[in-house]
PyMOL commands that place a pseudoatom at each C-alpha (Angstrom):
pseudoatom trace, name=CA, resn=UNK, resi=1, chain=A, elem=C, hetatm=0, pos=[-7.530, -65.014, 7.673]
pseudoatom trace, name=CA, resn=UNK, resi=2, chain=A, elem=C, hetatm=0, pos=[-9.687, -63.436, 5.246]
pseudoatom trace, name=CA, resn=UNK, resi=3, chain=A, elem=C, hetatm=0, pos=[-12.678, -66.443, 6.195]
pseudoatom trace, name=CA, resn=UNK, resi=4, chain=A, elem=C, hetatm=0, pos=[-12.251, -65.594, 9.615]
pseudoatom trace, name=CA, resn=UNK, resi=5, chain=A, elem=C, hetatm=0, pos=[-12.821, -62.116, 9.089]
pseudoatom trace, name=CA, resn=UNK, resi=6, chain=A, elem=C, hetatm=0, pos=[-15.737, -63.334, 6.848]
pseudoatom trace, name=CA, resn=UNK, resi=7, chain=A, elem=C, hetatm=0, pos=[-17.066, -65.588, 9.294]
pseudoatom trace, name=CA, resn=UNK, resi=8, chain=A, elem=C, hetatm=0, pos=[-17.008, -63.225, 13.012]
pseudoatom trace, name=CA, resn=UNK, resi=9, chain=A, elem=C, hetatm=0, pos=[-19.075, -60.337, 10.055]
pseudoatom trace, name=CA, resn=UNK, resi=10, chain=A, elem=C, hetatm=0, pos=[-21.708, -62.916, 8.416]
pseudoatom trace, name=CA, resn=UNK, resi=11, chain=A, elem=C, hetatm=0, pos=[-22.152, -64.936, 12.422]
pseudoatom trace, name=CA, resn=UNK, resi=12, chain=A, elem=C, hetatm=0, pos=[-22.475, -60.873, 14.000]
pseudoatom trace, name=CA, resn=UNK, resi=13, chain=A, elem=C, hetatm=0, pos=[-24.862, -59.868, 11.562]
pseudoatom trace, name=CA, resn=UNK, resi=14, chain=A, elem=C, hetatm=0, pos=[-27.051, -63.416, 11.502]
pseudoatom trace, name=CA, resn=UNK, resi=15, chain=A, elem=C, hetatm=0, pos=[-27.605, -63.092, 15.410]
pseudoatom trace, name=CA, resn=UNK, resi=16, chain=A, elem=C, hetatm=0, pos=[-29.804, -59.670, 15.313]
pseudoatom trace, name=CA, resn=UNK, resi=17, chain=A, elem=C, hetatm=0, pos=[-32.582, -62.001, 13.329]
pseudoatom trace, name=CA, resn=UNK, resi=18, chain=A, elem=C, hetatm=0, pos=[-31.692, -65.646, 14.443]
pseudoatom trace, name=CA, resn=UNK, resi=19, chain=A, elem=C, hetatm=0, pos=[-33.319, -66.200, 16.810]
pseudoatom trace, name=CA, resn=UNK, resi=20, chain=A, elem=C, hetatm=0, pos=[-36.562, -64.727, 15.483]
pseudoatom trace, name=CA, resn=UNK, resi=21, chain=A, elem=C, hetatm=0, pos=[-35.833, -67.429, 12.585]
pseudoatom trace, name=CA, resn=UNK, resi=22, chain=A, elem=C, hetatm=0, pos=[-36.155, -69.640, 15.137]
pseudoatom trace, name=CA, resn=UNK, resi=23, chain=A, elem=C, hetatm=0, pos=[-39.594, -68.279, 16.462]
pseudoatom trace, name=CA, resn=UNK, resi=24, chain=A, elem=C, hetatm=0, pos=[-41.050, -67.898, 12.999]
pseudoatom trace, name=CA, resn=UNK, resi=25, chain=A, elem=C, hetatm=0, pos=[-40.877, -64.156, 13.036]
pseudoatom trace, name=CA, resn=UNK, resi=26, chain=A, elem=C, hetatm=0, pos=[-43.252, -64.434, 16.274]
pseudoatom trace, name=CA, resn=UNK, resi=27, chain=A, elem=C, hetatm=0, pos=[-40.508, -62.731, 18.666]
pseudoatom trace, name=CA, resn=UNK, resi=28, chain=A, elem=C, hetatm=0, pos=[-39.628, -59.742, 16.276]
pseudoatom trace, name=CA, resn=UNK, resi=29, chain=A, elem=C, hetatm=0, pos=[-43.201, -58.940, 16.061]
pseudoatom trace, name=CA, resn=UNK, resi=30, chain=A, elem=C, hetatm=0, pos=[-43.425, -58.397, 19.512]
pseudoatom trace, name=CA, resn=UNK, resi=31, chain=A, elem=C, hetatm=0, pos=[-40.910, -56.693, 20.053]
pseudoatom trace, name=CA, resn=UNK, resi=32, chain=A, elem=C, hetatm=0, pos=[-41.726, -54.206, 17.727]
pseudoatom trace, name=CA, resn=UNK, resi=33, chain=A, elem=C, hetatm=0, pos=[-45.440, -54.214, 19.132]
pseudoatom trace, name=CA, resn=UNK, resi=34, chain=A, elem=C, hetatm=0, pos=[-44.048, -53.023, 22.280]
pseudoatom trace, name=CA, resn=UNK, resi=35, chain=A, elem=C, hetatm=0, pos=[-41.427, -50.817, 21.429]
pseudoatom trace, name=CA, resn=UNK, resi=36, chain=A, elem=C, hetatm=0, pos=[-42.303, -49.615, 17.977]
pseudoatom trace, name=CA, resn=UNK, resi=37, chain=A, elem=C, hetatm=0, pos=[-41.565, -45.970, 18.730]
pseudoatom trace, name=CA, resn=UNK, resi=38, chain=A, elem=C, hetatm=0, pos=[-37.899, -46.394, 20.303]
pseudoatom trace, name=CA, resn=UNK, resi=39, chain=A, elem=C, hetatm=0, pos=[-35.687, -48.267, 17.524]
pseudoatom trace, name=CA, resn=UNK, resi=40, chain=A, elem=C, hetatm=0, pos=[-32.584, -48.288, 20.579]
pseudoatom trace, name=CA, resn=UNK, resi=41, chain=A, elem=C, hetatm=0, pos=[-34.945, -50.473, 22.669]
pseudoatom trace, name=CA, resn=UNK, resi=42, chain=A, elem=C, hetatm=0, pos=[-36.012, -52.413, 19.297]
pseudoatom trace, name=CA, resn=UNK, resi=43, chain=A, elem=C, hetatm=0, pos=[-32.188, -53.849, 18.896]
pseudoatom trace, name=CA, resn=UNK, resi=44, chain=A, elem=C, hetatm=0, pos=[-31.894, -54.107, 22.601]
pseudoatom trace, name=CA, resn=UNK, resi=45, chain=A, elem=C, hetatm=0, pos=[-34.659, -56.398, 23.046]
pseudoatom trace, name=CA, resn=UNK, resi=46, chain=A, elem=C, hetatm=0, pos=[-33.315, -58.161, 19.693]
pseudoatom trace, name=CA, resn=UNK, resi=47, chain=A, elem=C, hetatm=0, pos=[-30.566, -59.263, 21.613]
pseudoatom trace, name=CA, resn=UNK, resi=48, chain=A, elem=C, hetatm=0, pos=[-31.755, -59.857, 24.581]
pseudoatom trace, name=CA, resn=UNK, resi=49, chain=A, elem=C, hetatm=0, pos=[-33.859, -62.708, 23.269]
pseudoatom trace, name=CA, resn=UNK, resi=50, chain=A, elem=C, hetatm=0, pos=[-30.584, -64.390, 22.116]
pseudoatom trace, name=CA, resn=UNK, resi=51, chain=A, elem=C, hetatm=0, pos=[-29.637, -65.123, 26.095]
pseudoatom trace, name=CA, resn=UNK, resi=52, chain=A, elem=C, hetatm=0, pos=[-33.240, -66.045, 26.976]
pseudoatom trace, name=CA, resn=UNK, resi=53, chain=A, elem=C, hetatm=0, pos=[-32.619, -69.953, 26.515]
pseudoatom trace, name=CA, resn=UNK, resi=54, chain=A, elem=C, hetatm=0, pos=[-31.443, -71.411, 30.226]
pseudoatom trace, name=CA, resn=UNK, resi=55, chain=A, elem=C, hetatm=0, pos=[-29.849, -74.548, 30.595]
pseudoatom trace, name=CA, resn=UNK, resi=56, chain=A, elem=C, hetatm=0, pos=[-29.805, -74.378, 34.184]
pseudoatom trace, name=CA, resn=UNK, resi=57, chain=A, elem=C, hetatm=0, pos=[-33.220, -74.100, 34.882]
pseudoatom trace, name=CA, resn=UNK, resi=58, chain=A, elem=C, hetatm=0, pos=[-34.088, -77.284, 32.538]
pseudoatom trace, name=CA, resn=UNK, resi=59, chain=A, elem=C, hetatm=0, pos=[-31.881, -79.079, 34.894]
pseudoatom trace, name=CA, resn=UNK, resi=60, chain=A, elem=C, hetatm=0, pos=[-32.739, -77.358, 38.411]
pseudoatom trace, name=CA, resn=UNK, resi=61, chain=A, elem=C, hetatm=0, pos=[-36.637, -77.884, 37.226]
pseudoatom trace, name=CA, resn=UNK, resi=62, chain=A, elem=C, hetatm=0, pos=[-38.790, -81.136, 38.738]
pseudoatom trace, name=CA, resn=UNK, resi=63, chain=A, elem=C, hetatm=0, pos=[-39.539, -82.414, 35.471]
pseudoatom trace, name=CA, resn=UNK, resi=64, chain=A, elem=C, hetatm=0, pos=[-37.241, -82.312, 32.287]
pseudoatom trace, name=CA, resn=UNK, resi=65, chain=A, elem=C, hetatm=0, pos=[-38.777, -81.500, 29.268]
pseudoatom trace, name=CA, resn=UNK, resi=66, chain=A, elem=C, hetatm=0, pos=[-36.575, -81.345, 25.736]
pseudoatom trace, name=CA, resn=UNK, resi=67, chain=A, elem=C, hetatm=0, pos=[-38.610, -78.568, 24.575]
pseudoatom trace, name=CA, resn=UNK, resi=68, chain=A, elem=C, hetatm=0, pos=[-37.111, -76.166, 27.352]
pseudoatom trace, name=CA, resn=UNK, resi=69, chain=A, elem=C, hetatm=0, pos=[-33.259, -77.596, 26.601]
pseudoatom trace, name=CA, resn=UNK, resi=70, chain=A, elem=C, hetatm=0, pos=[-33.770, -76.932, 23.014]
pseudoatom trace, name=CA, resn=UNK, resi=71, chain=A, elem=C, hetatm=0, pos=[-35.043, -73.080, 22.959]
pseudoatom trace, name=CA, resn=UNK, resi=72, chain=A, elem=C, hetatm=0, pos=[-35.021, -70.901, 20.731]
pseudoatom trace, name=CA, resn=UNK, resi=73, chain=A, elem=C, hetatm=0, pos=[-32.219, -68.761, 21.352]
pseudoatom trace, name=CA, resn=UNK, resi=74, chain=A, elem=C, hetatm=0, pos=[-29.784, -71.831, 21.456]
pseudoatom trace, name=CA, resn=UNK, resi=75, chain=A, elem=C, hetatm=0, pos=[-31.103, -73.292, 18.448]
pseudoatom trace, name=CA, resn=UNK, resi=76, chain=A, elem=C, hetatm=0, pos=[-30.372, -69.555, 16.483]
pseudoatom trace, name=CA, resn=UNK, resi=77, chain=A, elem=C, hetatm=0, pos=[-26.585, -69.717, 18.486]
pseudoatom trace, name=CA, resn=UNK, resi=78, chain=A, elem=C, hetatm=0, pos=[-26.162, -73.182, 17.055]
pseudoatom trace, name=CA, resn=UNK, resi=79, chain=A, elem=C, hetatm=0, pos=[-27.158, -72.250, 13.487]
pseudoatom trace, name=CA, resn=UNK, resi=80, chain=A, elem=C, hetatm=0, pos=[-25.153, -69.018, 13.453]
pseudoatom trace, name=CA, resn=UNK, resi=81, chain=A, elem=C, hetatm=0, pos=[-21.712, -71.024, 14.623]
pseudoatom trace, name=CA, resn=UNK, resi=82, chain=A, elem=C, hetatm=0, pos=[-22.633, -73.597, 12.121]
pseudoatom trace, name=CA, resn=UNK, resi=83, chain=A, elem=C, hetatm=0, pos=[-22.713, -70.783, 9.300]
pseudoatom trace, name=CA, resn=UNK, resi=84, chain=A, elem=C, hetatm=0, pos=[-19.406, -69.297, 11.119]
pseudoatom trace, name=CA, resn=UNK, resi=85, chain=A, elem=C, hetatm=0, pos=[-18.062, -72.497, 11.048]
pseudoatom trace, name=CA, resn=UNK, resi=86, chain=A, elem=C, hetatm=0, pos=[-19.106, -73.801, 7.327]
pseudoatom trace, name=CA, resn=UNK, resi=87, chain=A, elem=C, hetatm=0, pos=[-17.689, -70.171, 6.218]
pseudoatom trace, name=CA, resn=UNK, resi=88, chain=A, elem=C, hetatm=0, pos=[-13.887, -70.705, 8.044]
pseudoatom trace, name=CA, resn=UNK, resi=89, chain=A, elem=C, hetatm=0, pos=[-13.969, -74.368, 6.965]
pseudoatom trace, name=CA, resn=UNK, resi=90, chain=A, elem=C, hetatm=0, pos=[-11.940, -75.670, 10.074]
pseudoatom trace, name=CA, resn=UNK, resi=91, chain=A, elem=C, hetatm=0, pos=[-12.871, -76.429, 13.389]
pseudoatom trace, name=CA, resn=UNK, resi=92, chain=A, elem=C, hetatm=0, pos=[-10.348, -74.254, 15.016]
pseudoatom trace, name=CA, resn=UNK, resi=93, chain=A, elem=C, hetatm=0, pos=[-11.616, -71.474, 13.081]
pseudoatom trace, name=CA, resn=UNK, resi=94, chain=A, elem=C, hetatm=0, pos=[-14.835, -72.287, 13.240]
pseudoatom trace, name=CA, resn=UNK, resi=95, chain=A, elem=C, hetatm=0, pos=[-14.802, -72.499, 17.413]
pseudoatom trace, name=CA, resn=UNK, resi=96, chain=A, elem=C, hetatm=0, pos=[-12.890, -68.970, 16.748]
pseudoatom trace, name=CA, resn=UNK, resi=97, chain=A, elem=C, hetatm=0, pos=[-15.612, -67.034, 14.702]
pseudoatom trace, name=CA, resn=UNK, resi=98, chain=A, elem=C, hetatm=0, pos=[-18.118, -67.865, 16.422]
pseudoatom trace, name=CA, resn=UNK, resi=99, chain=A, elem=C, hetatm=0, pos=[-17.476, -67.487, 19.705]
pseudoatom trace, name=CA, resn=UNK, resi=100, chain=A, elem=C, hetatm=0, pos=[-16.187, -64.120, 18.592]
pseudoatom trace, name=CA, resn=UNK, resi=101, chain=A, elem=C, hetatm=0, pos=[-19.401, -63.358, 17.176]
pseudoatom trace, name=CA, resn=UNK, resi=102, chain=A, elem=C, hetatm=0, pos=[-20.964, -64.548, 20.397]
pseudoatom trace, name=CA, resn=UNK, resi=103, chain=A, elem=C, hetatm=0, pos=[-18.646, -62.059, 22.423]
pseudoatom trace, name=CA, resn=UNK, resi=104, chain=A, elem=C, hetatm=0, pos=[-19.074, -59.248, 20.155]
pseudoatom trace, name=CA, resn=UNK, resi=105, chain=A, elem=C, hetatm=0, pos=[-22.951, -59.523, 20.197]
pseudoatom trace, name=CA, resn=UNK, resi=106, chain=A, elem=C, hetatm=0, pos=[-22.918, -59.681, 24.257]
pseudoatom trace, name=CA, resn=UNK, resi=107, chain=A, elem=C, hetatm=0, pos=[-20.792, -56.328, 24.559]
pseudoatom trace, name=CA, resn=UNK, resi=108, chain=A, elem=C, hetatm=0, pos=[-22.992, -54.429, 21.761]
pseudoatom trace, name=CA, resn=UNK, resi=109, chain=A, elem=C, hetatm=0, pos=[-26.001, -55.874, 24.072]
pseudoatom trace, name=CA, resn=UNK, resi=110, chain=A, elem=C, hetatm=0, pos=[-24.475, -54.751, 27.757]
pseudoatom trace, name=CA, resn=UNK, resi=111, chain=A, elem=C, hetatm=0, pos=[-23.555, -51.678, 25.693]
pseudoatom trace, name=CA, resn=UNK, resi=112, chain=A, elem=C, hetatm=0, pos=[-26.750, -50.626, 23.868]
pseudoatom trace, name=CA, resn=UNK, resi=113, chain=A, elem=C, hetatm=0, pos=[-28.690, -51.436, 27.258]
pseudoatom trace, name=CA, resn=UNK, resi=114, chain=A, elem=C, hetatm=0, pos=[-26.619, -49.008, 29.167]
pseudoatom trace, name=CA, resn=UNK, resi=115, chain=A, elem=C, hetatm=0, pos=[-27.015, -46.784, 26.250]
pseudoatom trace, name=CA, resn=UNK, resi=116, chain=A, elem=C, hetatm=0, pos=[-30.604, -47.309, 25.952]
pseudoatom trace, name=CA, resn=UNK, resi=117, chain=A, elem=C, hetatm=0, pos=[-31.041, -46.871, 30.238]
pseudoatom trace, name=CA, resn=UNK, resi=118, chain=A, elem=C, hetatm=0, pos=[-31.997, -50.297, 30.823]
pseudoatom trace, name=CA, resn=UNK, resi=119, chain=A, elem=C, hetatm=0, pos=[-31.201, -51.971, 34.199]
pseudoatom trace, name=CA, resn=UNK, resi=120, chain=A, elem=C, hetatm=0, pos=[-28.583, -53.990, 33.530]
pseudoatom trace, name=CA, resn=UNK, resi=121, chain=A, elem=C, hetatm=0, pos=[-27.574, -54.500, 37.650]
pseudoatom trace, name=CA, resn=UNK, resi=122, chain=A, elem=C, hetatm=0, pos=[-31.030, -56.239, 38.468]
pseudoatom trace, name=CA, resn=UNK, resi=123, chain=A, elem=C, hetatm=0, pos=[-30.087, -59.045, 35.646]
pseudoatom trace, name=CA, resn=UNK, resi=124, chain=A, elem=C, hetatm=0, pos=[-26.842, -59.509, 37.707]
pseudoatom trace, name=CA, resn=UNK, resi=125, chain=A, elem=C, hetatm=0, pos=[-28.155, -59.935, 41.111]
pseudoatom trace, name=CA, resn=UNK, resi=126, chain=A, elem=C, hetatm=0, pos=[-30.504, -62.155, 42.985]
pseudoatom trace, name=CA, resn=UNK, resi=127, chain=A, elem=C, hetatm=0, pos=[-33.212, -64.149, 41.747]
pseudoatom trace, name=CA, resn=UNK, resi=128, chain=A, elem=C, hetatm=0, pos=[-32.295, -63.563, 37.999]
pseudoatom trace, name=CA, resn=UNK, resi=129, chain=A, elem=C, hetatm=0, pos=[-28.730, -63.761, 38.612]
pseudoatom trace, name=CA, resn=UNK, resi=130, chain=A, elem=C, hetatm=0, pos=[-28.917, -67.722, 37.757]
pseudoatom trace, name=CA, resn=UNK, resi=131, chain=A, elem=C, hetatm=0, pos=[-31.638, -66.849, 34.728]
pseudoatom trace, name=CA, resn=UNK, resi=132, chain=A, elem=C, hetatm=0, pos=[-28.871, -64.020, 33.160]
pseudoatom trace, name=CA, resn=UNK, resi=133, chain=A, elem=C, hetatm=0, pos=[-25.693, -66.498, 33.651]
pseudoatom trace, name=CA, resn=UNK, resi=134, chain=A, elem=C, hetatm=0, pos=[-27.476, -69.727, 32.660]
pseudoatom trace, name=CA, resn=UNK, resi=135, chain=A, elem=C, hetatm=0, pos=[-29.181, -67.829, 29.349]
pseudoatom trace, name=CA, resn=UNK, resi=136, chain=A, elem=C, hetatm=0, pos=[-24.960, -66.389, 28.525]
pseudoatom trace, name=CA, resn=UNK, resi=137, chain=A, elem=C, hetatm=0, pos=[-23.393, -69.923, 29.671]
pseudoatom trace, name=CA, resn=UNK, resi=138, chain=A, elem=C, hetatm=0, pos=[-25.994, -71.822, 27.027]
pseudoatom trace, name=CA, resn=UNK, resi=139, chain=A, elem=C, hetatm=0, pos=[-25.621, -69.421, 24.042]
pseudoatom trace, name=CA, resn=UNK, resi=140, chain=A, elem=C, hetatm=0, pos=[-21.873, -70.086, 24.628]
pseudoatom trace, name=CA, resn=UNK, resi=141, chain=A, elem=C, hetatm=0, pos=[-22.550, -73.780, 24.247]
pseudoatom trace, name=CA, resn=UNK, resi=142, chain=A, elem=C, hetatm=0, pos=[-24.432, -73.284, 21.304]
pseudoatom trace, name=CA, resn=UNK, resi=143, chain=A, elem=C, hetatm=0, pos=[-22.220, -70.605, 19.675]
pseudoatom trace, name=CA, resn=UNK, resi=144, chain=A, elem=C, hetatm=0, pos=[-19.224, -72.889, 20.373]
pseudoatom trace, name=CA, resn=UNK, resi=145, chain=A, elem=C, hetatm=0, pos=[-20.732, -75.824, 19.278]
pseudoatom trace, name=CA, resn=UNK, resi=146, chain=A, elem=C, hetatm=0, pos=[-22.285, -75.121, 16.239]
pseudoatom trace, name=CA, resn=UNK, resi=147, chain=A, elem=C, hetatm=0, pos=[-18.618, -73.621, 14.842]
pseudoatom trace, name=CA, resn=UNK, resi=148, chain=A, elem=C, hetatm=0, pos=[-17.019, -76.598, 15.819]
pseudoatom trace, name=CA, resn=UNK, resi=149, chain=A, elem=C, hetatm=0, pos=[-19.981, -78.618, 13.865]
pseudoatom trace, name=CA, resn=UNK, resi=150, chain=A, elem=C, hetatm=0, pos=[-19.747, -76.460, 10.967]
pseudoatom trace, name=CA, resn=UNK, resi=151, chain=A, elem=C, hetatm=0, pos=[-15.664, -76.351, 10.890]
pseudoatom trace, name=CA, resn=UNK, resi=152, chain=A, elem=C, hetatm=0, pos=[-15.480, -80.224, 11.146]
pseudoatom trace, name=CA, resn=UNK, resi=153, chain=A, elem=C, hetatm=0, pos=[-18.265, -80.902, 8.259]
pseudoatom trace, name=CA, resn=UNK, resi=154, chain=A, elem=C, hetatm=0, pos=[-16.221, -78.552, 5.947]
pseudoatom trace, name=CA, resn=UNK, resi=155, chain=A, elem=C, hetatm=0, pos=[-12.742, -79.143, 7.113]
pseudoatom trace, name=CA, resn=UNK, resi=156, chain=A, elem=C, hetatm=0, pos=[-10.357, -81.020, 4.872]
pseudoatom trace, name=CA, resn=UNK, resi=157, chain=A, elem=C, hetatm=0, pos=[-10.142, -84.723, 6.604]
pseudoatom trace, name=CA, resn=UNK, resi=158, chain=A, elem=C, hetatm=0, pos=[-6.220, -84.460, 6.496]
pseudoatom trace, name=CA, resn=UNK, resi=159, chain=A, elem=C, hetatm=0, pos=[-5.430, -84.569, 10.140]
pseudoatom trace, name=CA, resn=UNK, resi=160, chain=A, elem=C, hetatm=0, pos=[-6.991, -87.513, 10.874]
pseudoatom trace, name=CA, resn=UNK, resi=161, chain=A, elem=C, hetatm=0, pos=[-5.040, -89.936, 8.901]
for i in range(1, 161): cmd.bond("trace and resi %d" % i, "trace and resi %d" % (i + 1))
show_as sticks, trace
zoom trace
């Protein structure tokens, strides 16, 4: 209990710079280039880049290309439920943690944005309706994923004899 604890803390706290690992530092510095004087708006934009990946639109585009499948933002969600999942050392737990971690960071995002007086309702509705869902649906995959990676690499190999 005390891993999983471990885990949902360490996976929470690695999203806010993951996916910034993942951009060499490129997509912090922006942020913080554009919203250097509001530090509410700096953490909202931090996680808002870790829904930007969209899985649907790789598949609804003309042309596939395995640079849009593998963004950023799903690369960051599959190394932070790897960590979760190396931390709980089982795949159940591991599939827990981090998609935990994954909910927790979406409600302190939807709540810091309403905090912050962004508008959340025109991410929810028309045109980027597909863009929102699609970026949530793929960091699920990832977050998912990535703790069921990490919990099977560490897991004792017991229940499969």
């Amino acid at each position: 209990m005390n891993r999983l604890i471990i885990a949902i803390i360490v996976g929470t706290a690695l999203s806010f710079i993951s996916v910034a690992l993942f951009t060499m530092w490129e997509s912090l510095q922006v942020i913080l280039d554009n919203f250097s004087n509001d530090i509410l708006m700096i953490i909202v934009m931090m996680l808002a880049s870790q829904f930007s990946s969209n899985m649907f639109a790789v598949f609804l585009a003309s042309e596939f290309k395995i640079s849009l499948l593998l963004g950023p933002s799903l690369l960051a969600w599959l190394f932070t439920g790897y960590i979760c999942g190396t931390i709980t050392r089982e795949i159940r737990n591991g599939l827990i943690s981090s998609v935990l971690s994954f909910v927790i960071i979406l409600l302190i995002w939807i709540l810091l944005s309403i905090i912050a007086g962004q508008d959340l309702m025109s991410m929810f509705q028309g045109n980027q309706l597909i863009s929102t869902v699609g970026g949530i649906f793929t960091s699920l995959i990832g977050a998912a994923g990535g703790g069921a990676l990490g919990g099977f690499v560490t897991s004792s190999k017991e229940g499969f004899y």
